[in-house]
C-alpha positions as CSV (number, residue, x, y, z in Angstrom):
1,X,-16.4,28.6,-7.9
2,X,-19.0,29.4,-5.3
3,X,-21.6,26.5,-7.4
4,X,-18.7,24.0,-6.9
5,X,-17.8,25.1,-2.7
6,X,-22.1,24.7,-2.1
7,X,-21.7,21.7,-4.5
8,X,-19.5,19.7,-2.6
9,X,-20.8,21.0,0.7
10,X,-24.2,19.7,-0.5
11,X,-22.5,16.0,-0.6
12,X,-20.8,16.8,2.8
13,X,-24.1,17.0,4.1
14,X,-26.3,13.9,2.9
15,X,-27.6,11.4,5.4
16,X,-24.7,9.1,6.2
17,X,-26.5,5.7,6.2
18,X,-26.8,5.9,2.5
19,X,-23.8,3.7,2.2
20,X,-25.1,1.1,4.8
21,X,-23.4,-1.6,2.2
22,X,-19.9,-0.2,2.7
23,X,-17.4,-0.3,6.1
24,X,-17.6,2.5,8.0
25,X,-14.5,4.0,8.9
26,X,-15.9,4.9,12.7
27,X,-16.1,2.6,15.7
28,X,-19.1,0.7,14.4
29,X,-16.8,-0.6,11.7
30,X,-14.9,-2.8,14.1
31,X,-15.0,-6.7,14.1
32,X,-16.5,-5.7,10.8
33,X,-14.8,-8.3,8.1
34,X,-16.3,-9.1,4.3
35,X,-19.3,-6.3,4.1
36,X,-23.3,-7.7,5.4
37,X,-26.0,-7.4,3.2
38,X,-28.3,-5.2,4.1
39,X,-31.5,-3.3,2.0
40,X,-31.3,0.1,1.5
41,X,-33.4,2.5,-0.5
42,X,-32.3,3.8,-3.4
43,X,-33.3,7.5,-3.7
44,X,-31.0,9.2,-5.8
45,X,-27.7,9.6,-6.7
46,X,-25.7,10.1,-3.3
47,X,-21.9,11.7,-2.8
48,X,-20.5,10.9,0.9
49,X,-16.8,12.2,2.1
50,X,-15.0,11.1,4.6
51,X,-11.2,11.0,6.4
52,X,-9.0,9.4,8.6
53,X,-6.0,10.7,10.3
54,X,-3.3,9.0,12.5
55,X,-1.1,11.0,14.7
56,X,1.9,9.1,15.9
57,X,3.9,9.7,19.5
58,X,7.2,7.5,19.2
59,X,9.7,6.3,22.3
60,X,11.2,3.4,21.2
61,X,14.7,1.9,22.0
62,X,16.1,-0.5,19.4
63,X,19.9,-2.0,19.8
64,X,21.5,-4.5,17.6
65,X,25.0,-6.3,18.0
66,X,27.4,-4.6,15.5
67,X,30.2,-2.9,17.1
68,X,30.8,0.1,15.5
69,X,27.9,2.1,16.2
70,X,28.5,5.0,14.4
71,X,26.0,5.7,11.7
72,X,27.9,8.6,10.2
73,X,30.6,5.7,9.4
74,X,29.1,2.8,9.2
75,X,25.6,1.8,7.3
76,X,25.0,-1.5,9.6
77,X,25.2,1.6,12.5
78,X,21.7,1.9,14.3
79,X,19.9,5.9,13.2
80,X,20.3,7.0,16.7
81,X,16.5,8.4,17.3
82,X,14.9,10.3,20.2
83,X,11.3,10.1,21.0
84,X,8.9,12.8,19.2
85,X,5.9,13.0,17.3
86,X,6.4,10.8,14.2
87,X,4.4,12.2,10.6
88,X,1.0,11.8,10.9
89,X,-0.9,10.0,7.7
90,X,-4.2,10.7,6.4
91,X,-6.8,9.0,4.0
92,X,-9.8,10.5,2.0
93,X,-12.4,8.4,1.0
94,X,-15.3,9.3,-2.0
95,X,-18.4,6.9,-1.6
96,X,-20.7,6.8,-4.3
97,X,-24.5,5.8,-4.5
98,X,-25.0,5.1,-8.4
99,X,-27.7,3.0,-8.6
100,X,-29.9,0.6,-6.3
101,X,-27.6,-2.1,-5.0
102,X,-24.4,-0.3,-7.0
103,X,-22.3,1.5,-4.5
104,X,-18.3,3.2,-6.0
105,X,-15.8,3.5,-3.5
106,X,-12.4,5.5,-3.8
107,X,-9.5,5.9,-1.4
108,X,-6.4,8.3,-1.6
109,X,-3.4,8.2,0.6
110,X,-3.6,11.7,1.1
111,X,-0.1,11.6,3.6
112,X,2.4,8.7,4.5
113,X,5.5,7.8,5.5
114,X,6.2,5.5,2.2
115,X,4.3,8.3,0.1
116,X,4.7,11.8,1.2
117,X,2.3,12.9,-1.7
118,X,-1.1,12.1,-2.8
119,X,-1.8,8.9,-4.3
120,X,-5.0,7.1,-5.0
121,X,-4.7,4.0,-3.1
122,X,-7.6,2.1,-5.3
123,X,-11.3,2.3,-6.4
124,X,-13.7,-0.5,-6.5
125,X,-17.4,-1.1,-8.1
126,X,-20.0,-2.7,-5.3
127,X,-23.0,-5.0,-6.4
128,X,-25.4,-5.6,-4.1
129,X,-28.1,-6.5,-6.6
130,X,-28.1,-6.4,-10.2
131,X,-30.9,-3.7,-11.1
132,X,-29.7,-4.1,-15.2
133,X,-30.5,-7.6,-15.6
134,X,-34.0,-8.6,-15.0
135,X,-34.0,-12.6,-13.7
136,X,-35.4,-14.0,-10.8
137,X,-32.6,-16.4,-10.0
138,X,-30.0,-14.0,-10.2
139,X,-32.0,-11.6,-7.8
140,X,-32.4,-14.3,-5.4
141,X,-28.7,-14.8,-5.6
142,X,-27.7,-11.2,-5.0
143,X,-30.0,-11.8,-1.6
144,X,-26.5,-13.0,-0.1
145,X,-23.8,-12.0,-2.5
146,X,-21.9,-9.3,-3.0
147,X,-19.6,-8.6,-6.0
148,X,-16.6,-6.3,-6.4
149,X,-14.6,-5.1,-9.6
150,X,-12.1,-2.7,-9.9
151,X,-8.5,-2.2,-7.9
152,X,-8.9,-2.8,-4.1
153,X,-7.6,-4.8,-1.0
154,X,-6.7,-8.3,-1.5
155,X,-9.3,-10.2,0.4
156,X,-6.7,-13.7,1.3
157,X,-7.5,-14.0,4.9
158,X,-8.9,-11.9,8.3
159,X,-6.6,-10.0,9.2
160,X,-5.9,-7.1,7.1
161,X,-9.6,-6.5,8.0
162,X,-7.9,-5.6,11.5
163,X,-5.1,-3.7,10.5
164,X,-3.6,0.1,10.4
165,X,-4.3,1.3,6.7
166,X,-2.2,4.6,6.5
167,X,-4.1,7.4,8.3
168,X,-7.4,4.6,9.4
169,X,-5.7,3.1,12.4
170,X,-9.4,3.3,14.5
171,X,-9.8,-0.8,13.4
172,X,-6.5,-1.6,15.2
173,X,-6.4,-2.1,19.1
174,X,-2.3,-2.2,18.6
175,X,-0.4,0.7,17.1
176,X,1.1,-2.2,14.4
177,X,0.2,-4.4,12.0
178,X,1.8,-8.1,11.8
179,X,5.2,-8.3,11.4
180,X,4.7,-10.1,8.2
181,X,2.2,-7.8,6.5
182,X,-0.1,-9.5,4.3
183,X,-2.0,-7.0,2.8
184,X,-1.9,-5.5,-1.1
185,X,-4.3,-3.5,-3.6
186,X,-4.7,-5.4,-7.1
187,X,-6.6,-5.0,-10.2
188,X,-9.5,-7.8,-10.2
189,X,-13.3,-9.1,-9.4
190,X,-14.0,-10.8,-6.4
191,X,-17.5,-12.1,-5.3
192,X,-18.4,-12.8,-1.4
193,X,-21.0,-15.3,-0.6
194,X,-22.8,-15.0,3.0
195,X,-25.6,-17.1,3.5
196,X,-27.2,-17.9,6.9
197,X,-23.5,-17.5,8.4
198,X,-22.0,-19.9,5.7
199,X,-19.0,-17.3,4.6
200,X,-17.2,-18.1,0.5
201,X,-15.0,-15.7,-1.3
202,X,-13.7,-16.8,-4.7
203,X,-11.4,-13.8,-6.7
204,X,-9.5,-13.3,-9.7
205,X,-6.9,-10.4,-9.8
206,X,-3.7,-9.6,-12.0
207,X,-1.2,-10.5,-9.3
208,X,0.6,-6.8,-9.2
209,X,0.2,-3.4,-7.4
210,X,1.8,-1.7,-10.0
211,X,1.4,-3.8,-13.0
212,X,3.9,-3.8,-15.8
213,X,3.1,-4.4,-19.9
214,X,6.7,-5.2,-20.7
215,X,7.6,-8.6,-21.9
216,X,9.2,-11.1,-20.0
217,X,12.2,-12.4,-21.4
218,X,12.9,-15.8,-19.3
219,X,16.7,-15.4,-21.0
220,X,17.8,-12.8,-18.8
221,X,19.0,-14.0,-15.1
222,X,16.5,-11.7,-13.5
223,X,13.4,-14.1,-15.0
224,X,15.7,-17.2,-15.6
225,X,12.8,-19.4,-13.3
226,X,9.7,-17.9,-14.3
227,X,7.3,-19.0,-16.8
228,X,7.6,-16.0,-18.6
229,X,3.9,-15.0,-18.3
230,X,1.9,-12.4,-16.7
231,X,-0.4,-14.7,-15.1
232,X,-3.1,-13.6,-12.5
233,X,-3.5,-14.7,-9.0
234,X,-6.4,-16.5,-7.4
235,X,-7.8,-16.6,-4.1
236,X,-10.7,-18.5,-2.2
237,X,-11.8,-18.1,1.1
238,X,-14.3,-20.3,3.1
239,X,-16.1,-20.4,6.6
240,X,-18.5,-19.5,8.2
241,X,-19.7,-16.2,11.0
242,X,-22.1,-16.5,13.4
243,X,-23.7,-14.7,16.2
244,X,-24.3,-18.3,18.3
245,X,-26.8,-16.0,20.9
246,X,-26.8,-12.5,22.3
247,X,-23.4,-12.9,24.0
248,X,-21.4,-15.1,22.3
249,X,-20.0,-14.6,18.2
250,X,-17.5,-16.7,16.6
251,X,-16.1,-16.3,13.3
252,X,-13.5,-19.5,11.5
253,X,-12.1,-19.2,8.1
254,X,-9.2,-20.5,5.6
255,X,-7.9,-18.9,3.0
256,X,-5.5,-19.4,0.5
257,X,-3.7,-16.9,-2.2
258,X,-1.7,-18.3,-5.1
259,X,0.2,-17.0,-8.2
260,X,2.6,-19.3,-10.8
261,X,4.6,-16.5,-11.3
262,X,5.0,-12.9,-11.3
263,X,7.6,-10.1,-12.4
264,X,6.7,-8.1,-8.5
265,X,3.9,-10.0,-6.5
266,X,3.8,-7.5,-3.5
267,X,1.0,-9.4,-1.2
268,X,3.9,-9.1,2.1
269,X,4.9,-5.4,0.5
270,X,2.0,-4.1,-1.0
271,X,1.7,-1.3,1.8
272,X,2.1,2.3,0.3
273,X,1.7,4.1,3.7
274,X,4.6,2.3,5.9
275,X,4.4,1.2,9.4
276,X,2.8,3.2,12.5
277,X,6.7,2.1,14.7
278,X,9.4,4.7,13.6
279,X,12.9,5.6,13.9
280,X,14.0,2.0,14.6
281,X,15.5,-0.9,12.5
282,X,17.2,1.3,10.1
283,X,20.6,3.5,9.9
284,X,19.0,6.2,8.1
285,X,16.5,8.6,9.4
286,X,12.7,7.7,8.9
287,X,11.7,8.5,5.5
288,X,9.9,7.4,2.6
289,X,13.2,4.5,1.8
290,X,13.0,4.0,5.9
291,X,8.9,3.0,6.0
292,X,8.5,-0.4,7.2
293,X,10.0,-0.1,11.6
294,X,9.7,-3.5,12.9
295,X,8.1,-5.6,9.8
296,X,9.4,-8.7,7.9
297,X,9.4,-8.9,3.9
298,X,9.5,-12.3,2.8
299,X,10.4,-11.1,-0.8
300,X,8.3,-14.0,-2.1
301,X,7.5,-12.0,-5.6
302,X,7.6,-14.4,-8.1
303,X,5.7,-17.5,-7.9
304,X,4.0,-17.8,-4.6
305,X,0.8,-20.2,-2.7
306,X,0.2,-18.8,1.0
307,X,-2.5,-20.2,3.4
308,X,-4.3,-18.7,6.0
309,X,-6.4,-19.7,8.8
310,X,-8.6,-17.3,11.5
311,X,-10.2,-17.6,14.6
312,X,-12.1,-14.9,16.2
313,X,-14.1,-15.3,19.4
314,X,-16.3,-12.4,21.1
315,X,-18.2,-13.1,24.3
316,X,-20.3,-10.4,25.9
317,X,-19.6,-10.6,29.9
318,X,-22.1,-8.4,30.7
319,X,-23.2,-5.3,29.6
320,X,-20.6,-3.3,29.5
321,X,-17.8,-5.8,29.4
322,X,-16.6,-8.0,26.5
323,X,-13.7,-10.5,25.5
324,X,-12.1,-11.1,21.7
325,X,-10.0,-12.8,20.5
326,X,-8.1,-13.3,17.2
327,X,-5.5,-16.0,16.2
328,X,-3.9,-16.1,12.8
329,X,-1.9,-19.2,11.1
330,X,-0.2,-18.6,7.8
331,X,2.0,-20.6,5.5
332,X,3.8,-19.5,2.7
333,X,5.5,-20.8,0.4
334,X,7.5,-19.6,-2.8
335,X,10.5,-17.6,-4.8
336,X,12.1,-14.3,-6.3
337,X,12.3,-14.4,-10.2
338,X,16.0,-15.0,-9.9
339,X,15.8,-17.9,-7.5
340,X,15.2,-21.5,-8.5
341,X,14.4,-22.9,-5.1
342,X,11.2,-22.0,-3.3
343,X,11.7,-20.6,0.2
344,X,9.0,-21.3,3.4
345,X,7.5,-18.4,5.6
346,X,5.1,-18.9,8.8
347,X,3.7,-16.6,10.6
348,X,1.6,-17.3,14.3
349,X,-0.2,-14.2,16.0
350,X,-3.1,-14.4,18.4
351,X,-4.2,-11.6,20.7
352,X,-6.7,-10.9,23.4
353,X,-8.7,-7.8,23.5
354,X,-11.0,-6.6,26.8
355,X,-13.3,-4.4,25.8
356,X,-15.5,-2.2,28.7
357,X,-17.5,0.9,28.9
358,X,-21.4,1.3,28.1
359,X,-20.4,1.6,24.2
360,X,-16.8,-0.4,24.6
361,X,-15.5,2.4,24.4
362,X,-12.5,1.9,26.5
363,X,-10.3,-1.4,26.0
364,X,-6.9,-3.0,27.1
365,X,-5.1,-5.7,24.9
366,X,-1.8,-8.3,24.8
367,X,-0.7,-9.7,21.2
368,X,2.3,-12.2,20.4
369,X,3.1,-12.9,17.0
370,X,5.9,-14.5,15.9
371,X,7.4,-15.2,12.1
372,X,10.2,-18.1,11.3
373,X,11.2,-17.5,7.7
374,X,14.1,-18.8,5.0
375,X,16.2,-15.8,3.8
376,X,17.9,-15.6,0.4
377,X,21.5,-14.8,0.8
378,X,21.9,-11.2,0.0
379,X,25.5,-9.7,-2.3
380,X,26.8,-6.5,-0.9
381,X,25.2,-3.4,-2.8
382,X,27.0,-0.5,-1.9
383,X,24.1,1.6,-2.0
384,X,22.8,0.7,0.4
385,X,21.4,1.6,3.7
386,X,20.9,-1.6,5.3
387,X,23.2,-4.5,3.7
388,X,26.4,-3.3,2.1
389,X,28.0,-6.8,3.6
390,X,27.6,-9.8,1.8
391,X,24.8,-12.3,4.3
392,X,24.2,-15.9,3.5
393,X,21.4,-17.2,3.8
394,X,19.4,-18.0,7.0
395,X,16.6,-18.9,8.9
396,X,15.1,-16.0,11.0
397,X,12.8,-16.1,14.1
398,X,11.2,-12.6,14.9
399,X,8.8,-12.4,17.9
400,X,6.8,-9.5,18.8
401,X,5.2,-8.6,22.2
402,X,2.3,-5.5,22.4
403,X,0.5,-4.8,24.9
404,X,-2.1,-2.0,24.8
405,X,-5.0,0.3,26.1
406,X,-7.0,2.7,24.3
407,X,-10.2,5.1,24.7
408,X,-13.3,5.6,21.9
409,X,-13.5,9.6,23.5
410,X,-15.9,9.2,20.5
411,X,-16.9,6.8,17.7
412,X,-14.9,9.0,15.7
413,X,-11.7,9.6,17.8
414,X,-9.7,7.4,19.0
415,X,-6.6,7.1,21.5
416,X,-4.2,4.5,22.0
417,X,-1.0,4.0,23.8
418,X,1.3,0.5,23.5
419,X,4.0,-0.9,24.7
420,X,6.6,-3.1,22.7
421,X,9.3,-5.7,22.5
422,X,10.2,-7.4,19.6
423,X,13.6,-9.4,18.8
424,X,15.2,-10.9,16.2
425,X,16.9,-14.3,16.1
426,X,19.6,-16.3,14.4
427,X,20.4,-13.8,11.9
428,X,24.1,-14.6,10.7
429,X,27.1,-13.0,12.8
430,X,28.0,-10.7,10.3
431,X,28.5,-6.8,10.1
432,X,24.8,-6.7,9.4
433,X,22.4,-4.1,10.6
434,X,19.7,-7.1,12.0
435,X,22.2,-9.1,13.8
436,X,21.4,-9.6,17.3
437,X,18.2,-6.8,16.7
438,X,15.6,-5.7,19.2
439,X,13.4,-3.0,20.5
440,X,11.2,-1.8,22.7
441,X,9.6,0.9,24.7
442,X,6.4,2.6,24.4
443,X,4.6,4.4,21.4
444,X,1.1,6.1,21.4
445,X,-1.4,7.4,18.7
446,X,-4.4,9.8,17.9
447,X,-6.9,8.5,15.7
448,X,-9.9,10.7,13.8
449,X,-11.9,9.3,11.4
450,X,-15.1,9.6,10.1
């Protein structure tokens, strides 16, 4: 027992810029999107821990237009909430050092609101070179690629780079992601092209979180419009990132994600930790069936193409003073198993993000994002907490104002504080829990992560 305590100790302890390849999860990871290249050393075998933890302070207000406000008596009822401390989510993270150029990285969800217990979120193989294949050429290619295998973060687009990931919330100048979430782990290989700025991504990856060996029988009405095949997904990314001079860096790419069908394609559900808003948009209290405050589901999870563009845009006033921006356009397009007709989702977000202080260590920010999606009509299911009446189908408009300020104390620890109104529009005038929805107020959160 004491071998394994000095063991693991041991690991604790090694130089931290072994893993020079791989994100770090402090400060300097920021504006950090598909990995650099850089040359390390390879002196051994290397084990390096680290941990993230969000702490959540919640005051928000959320009404909606049903009359009977009861939640004790009626399930389209608002939870009536009060503000508090919401439960704080952590991550664990096991970096590796295998071999030179071959880097192993596993994440657990170690606390959440979707996943109380433990889970392993995903693990991934890193190439930076090939040491096991001797070749000229392909060492000259692995000068400016990188290639991943193994069950890890969908790569479509820029901004799940910039999002809250369970207890890691130090990337995110907002206490939210998107309203429409794009973000999912699957099994797959992916392989990232940077040379001289020009930015590629092509991957390959089974098109399910959780992915299921049964058969699909197209007979039954669940699969009546699928192909009836477990068919993989495919993404591709292209643009390029450049540092233009000293002050100024900008950063354009497209992406695109597409499936011909799957039994549960979970790219706009795929998070396992739930959102950093709680206590609002529900009738229940916040739990692990109560996860998502404030985002939008699409329910695309059969077949399914979705585009995205990015723009980001850094300029270095001075010293000590910077401006960002980030703007996201998405397009999606697609279907549940059971539906025959595809249904459209878009989603617009941009934000602006001042960053001051001799190591930016303090910074204030404003985001609007907005989403206009099609809705399937939804039956009455008497179980439960959010639609027992029968809705038809719609067209919803949800837009989101943030605006935020926050303080590196140090490039480990991080503290934020937001304020929030987001609406919801055109839902039908039914007895239905998002008719007439909004929130607002103010939220506020401790970051640690190292």
């Amino acid at each position: 027992m004491k071998r394994t305590i000095l063991t693991v100790a041991t690991a604790l302890l090694v130089s931290s810029t072994m893993f020079a390849q791989l994100r770090a999860t402090d400060q300097t990871g920021i504006n950090v999107f598909e990995t650099p290249k850089t040359d390390t050393q390879f002196t051994g075998k290397k084990v390096e821990f680290g941990a993230s933890i969000a702490m959540p302070y919640i005051a928000l207000k959320n009404s909606n237009d049903v009359t009977n406000q009861d939640p004790t008596k009626n399930t389209e009822a608002l939870f009536k909430n009060s503000p508090n401390f919401a439960l704080s989510m952590a991550n664990l993270y096991i970096n590796s050092y295998l071999a030179d150029g071959i880097t192993l990285q596993v994440t657990m969800y170690l606390a959440s609101k979707h996943h109380n217990e433990t889970w392993v979120k995903g693990g991934y193989v890193q190439f930076d070179k090939i040491p096991f294949i001797k070749m000229d050429l392909l060492d000259n290619i692995m000068k400016f690629t990188s290639i991943k295998v193994g069950q890890m973060d969908v790569n479509y687009g820029d901004a799940h780079f910039r999002r809250s990931d369970g207890g890691n919330a130090i990337y995110n100048p907002f206490m939210e992601n998107y309203i429409m979430d794009e973000f999912a782990t699957e099994i797959g290989a992916e392989a990232d092209v940077n040379y001289k700025g020009l930015i590629g991504v092509a991957g390959i990856t089974n098109g399910n979180l959780n992915p299921s060996l049964a058969y699909i029988d197209t007979t039954q009405i669940a699969t009546k419009y699928s192909n009836g095949h477990h068919n993989p997904s495919f993404l591709l990314k292209l643009g390029f990132d450049k540092q233009v001079n000293k002050k100024f860096r900008a950063r354009l790419t497209g992406s695109v994600y597409t499936t011909a069908g799957s039994l549960s394609n979970t790219l706009f559900g795929g998070d396992r930790t739930g959102s950093n808003y709680s206590a609002i948009m529900y009738n229940a209290a916040p739990g692990t069936g109560t996860a998502f405050n404030g985002r939008f589901n699409p329910s695309l999870t059969d077949k399914l193409t979705t585009f995205m563009g990015n723009l980001f845009l850094k300029y270095n006033l001075s010293d000590e003073l910077s401006v960002e921006s980030f703007t996201t356009l998405e397009s999606a397009k697609g279907r549940k198993p059971s539906e025959k007709l595809e249904r459209k989702a878009n989603q617009f977000a941009t934000d602006l993000v001042l960053r001051f202080g001799k190591a930016e260590n303090f910074f204030v920010g404003a985001r609007y994002n907005t989403v206009s999606a099609d809705v399937a009509a939804a039956a009455g299911a008497a179980n439960s907490t959010t639609t027992l009446m029968a809705v038809p189908a719609y067209n919803v408009d949800i837009n989101r104002l943030a605006i935020s300020g926050g303080w590196y104390v140090t490039k480990n620890i991080m503290a934020k504080v937001e304020y929030a109104n987001q609406k919801f529009k055109n839902v039908p005038n039914v007895n239905y829990i998002l008719n007439g929805y909004e929130f607002h107020g103010l939220s506020a959160e401790a970051v640690i992560s190292f």
